[in-house]
C-alpha positions in Angstrom: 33.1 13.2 -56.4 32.0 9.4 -56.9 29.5 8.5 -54.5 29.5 4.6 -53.0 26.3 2.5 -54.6 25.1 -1.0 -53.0 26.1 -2.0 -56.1 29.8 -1.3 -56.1 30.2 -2.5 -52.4 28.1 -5.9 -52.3 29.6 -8.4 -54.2 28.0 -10.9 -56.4 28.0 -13.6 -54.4 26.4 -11.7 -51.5 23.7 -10.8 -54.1 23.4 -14.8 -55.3 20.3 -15.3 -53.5 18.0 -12.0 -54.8 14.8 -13.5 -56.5 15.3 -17.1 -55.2 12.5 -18.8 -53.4 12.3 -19.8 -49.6 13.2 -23.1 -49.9 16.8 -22.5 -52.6 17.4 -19.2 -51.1 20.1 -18.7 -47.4 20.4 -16.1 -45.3 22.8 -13.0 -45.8 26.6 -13.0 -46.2 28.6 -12.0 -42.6 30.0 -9.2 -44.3 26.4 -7.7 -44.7 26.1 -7.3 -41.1 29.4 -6.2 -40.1 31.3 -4.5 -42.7 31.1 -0.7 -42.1 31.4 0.1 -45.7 27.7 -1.6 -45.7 26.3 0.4 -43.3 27.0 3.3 -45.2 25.3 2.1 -48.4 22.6 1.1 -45.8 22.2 4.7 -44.5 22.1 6.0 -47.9 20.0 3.6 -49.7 17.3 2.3 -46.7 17.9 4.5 -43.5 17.1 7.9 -45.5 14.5 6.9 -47.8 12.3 4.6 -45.6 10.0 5.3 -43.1 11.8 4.2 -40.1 10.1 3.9 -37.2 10.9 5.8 -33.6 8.8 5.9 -30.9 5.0 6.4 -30.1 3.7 9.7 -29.8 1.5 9.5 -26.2 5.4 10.2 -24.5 5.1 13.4 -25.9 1.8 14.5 -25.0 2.4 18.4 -24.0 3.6 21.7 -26.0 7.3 21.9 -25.5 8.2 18.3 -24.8 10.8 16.7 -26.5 12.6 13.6 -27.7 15.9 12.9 -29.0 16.4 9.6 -31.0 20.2 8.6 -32.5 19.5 7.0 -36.0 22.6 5.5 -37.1 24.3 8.4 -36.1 21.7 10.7 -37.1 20.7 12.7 -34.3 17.1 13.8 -34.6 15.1 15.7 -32.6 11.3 15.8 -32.7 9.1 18.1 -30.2 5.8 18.7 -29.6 4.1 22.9 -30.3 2.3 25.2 -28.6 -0.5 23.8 -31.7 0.0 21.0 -30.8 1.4 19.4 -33.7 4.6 17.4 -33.2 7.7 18.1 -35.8 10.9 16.6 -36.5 14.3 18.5 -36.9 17.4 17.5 -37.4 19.3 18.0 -33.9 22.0 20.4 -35.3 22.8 23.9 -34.5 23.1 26.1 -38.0 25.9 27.7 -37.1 28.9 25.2 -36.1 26.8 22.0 -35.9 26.5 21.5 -31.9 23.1 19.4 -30.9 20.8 22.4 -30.0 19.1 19.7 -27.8 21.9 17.7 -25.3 19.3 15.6 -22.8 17.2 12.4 -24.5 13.8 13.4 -23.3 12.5 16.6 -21.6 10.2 19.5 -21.5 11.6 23.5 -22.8 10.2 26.5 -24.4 12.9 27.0 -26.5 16.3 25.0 -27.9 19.6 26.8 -27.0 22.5 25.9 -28.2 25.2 25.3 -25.8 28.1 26.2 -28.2 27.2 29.5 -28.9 23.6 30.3 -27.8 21.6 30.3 -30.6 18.5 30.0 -30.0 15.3 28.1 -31.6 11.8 27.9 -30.8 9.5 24.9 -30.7 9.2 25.2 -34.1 12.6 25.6 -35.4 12.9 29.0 -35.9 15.9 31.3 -34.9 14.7 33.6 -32.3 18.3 34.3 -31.4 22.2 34.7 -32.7 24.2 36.7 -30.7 25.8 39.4 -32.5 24.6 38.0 -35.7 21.3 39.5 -35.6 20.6 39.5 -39.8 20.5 36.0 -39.7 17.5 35.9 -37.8 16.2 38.2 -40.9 17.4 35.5 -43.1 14.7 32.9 -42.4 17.7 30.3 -40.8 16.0 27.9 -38.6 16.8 24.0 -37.7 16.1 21.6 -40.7 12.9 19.8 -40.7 12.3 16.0 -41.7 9.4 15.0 -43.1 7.1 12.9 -40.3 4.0 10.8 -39.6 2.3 8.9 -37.8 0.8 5.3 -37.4 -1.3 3.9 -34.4 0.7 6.7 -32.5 3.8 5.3 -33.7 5.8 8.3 -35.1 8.2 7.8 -38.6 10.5 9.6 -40.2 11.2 9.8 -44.1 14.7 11.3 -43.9 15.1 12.5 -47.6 11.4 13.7 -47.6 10.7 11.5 -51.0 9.0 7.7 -50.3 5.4 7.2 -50.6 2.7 8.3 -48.1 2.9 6.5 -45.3 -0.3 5.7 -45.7 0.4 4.2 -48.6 2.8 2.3 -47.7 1.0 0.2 -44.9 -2.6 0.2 -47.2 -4.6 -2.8 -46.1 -3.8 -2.6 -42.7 -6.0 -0.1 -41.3 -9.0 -3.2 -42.1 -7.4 -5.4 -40.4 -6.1 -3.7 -37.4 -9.3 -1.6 -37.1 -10.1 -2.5 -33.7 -6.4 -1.1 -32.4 -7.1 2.0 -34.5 -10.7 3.0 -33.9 -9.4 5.6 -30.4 -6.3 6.6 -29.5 -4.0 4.5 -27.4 -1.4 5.7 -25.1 2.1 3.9 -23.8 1.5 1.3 -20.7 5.3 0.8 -21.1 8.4 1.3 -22.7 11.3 -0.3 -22.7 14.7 -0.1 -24.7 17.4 -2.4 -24.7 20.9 -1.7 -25.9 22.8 -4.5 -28.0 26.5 -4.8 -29.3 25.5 -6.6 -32.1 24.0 -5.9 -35.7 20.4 -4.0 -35.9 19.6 -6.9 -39.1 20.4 -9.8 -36.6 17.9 -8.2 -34.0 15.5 -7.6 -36.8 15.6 -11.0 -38.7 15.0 -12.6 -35.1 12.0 -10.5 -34.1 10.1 -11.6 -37.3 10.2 -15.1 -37.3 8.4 -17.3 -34.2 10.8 -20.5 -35.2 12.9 -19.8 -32.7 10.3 -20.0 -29.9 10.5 -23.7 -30.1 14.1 -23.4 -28.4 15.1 -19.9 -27.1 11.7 -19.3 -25.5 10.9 -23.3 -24.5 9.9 -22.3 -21.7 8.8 -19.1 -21.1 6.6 -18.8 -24.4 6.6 -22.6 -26.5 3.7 -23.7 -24.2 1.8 -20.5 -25.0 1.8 -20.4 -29.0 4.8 -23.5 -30.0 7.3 -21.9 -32.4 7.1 -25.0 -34.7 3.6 -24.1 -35.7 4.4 -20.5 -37.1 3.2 -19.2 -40.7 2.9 -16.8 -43.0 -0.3 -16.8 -45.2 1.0 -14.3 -47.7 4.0 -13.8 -50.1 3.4 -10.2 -50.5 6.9 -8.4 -48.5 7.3 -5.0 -50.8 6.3 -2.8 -48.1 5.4 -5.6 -44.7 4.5 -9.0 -44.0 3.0 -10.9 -41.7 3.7 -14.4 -39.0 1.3 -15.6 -37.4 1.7 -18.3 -34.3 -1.1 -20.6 -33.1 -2.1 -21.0 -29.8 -1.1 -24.2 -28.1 -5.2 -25.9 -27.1 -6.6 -23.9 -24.1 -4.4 -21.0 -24.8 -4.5 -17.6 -25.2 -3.6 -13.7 -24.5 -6.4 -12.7 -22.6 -5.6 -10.5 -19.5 -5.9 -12.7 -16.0 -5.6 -9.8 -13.3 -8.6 -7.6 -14.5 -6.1 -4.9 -14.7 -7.0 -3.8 -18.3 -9.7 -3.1 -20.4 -10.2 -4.6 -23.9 -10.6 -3.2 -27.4 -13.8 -3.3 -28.9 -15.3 -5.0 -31.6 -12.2 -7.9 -31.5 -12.2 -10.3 -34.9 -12.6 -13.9 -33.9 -8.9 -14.6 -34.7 -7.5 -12.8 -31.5 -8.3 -16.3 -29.2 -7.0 -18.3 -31.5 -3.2 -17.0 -32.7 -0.7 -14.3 -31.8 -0.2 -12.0 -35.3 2.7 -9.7 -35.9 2.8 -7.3 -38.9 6.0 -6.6 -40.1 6.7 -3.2 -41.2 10.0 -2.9 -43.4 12.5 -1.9 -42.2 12.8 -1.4 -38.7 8.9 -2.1 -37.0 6.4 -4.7 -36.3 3.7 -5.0 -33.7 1.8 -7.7 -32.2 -1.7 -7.8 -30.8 -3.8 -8.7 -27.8 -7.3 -8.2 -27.1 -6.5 -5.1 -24.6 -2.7 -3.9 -26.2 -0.9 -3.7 -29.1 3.2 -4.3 -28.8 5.6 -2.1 -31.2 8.8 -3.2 -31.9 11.7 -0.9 -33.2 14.9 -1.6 -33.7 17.3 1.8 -34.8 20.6 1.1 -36.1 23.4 2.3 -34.1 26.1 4.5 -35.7 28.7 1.4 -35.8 27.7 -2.3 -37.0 27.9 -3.7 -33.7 25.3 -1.5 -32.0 21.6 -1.4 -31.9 18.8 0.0 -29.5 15.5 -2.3 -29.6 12.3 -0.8 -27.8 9.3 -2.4 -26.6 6.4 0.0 -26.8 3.1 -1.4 -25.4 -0.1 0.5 -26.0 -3.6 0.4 -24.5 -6.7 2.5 -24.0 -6.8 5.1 -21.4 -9.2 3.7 -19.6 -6.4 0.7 -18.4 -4.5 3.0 -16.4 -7.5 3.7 -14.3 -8.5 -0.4 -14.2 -8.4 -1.4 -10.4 -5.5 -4.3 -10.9 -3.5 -1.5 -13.3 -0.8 -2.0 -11.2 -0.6 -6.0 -11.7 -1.5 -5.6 -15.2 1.4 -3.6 -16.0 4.0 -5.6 -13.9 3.0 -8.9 -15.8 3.3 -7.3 -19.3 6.9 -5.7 -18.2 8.0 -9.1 -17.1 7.3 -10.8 -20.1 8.9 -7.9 -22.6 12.0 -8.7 -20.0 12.3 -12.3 -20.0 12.1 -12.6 -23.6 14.2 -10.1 -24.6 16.9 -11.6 -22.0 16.5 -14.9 -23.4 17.2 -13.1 -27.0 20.5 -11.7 -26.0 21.9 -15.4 -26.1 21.7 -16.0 -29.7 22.4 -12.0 -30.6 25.2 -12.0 -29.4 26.8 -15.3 -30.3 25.2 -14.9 -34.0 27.2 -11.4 -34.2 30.6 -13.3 -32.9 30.1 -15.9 -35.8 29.2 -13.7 -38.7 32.8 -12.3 -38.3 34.6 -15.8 -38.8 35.3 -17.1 -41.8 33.8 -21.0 -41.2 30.5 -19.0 -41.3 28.1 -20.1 -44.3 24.4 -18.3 -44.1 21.8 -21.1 -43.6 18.5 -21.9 -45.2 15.3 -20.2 -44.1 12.5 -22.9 -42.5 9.0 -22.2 -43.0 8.6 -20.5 -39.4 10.9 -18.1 -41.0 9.3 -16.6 -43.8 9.1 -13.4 -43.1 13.1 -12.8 -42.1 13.5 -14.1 -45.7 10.8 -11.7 -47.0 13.1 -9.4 -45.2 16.7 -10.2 -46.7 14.8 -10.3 -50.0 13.5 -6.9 -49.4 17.2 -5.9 -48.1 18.8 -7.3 -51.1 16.6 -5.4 -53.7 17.0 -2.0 -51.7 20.5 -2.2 -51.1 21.6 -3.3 -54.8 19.0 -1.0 -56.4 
């Protein structure tokens, strides 16, 4: 059997702009967002070996509760045991291949598939096979991904073989210290379903350019999107944009309705910074939150599921305003995401036409071209 490389599928054309700088390179080729021959290559060559991001761990909190999460067509299941620990399985029966788990989110003592009743336990062993009894001697039991986490954020490494994840994001833990020193907890989350490419949702969450007309109003007066940068060219493993508050501007909470971290660096009052995490995270952060962002690839081209997590301390849900608080920071994740649907959507109907021709990258949009670099390398590697 002859297995499909990046570098049979993407042509050379699509592949011109690997190694060129900001200003000589343009964006990617239509065909790389909605050709489904590329999202194969994508799910063998980024989707499986990265660490992709999936959700944050405080939605889990007990033994016995449970997520589902659909990876470009992956269906993976991750649940937390009566230890304690939380593990990741791939959500398919070992006998025919049913999903032992059918519901998105819930609470159980044990996985039984629906097809035949096999039966798991939380920490996918066989407990049960009708009639089939030896197999439970056999040692069969749901396959386990490789997981970890990050400021709660959970990750999976699919094929079980990239770096420590710790590795991976070294240099951060300094600078976010503050937003790692205790545990945080979900105020909010949010996913929203697009028919559209995940890379077009991606390449638009990491730049702030586009502030200065898709957000004119609701964010430009806050931090304008014509004053965005990126201090660093480093992009092998995650980057960075920062956007500077407009004079007399900045994210600190007006109700009262949260409490701050400690020991804040004197940047917070004076820009919004997102770190980029390759291939499918970022977060932002606020004196009293941090925002994730992850986007997961649906199992077409034209689908993609992008979820707002925001995290604070513990102690906000018991603030006296909590209530406000949490109603301000929800309307904000809303308005901006609907005023993102806009230029998703019409961006995915253009990539299919032929009169498309990528465009260049402006300096507000260095880190989406730290990103197609980063694409480019994986993909033809």
């Amino acid at each position: 059997m002859t297995l499909t490389t990046g570098a049979d599928v993407l042509r050379p054309e699509e592949l011109q702009n690997l190694g060129k700088g900001p200003h000589e390179a343009r964006g990617l080729a239509g065909r790389l967002y909605t050709d489904p021959a590329i999202l194969s290559v994508e799910k063998e060559k980024i989707f499986r070996r990265e660490w992709m991001a999936v959700f944050h761990e405080s939605t889990v909190p007990n033994p016995g509760d449970f997520r589902v999460v659909e990876l470009a067509g992956d269906s993976l299941l991750f649940v937390r045991g009566e230890d304690g620990r939380l593990r990741g399985f791939h959500n398919i029966c070992r006998h025919r291949g049913a999903q032992v788990a059918a519901t998105p989110q819930g609470n159980c003592q044990k996985f039984k598939c629906p097809y035949h009743t096999w039966t798991y336990d939380l920490h996918g062993k066989l407990v049960s096979a009708p009639t089939m009894e030896h197999m439970l001697r056999e040692g069969v039991g749901l396959v386990e991904l490789r997981i970890d986490t990050w400021m709660g954020f959970v990750f999976v490494n699919q094929d079980g073989r990239a770096e420590p994840l710790a590795s991976k994001l070294a240099g951060l833990d300094d600078v976010l210290e503050p937003w790692l020193s205790k545990p945080l907890e979900i105020l909010y989350e949010i996913p929203y379903h697009g028919k559209w490419n995940w890379k077009l949702t991606y390449e638009n969450s990491v730049e702030g350019y586009h502030v200065i007309g898709t957000h004119y109003k609701s964010a430009q007066w806050l931090a304008p999107g014509e004053m965005t940068y990126t201090p660093t060219e480093k992009f092998d493993t995650w980057t960075t944009f920062y956007m500077p508050y407009a004079p007399g501007q900045n994210q600190r909470d007006p109700t009262g309705g949260s409490v701050p971290m400690d020991n804040l660096p004197d940047w917070i009052d004076e820009e919004m910074r997102f770190f980029v995490m390759w291939p499918n995270f970022l977060i932002s952060v606020a004196p009293e939150n941090a925002t994730g962002y992850i986007v997961l690839p649906g199992a077409t081209p034209g689908e993609v599921t992008f979820t707002w997590s925001n995290i604070v301390r513990p102690e906000t849900k018991a603030a006296e305003n909590h209530e406000s608080y949490l109603e301000e920071q929800k309307y904000w994740s809303q308005t901006v995401q609907g005023e993102d649907q806009y230029p998703c959507e019409t961006m995915w109907a253009n990539v299919h036409s032929d009169a498309f021709i990528p465009g260049p990258y402006a300096d507000g949009e260095r880190a989406g071209y730290h990103f197609d670099q980063w694409y480019l390398q994986r993909m033809s590697g």
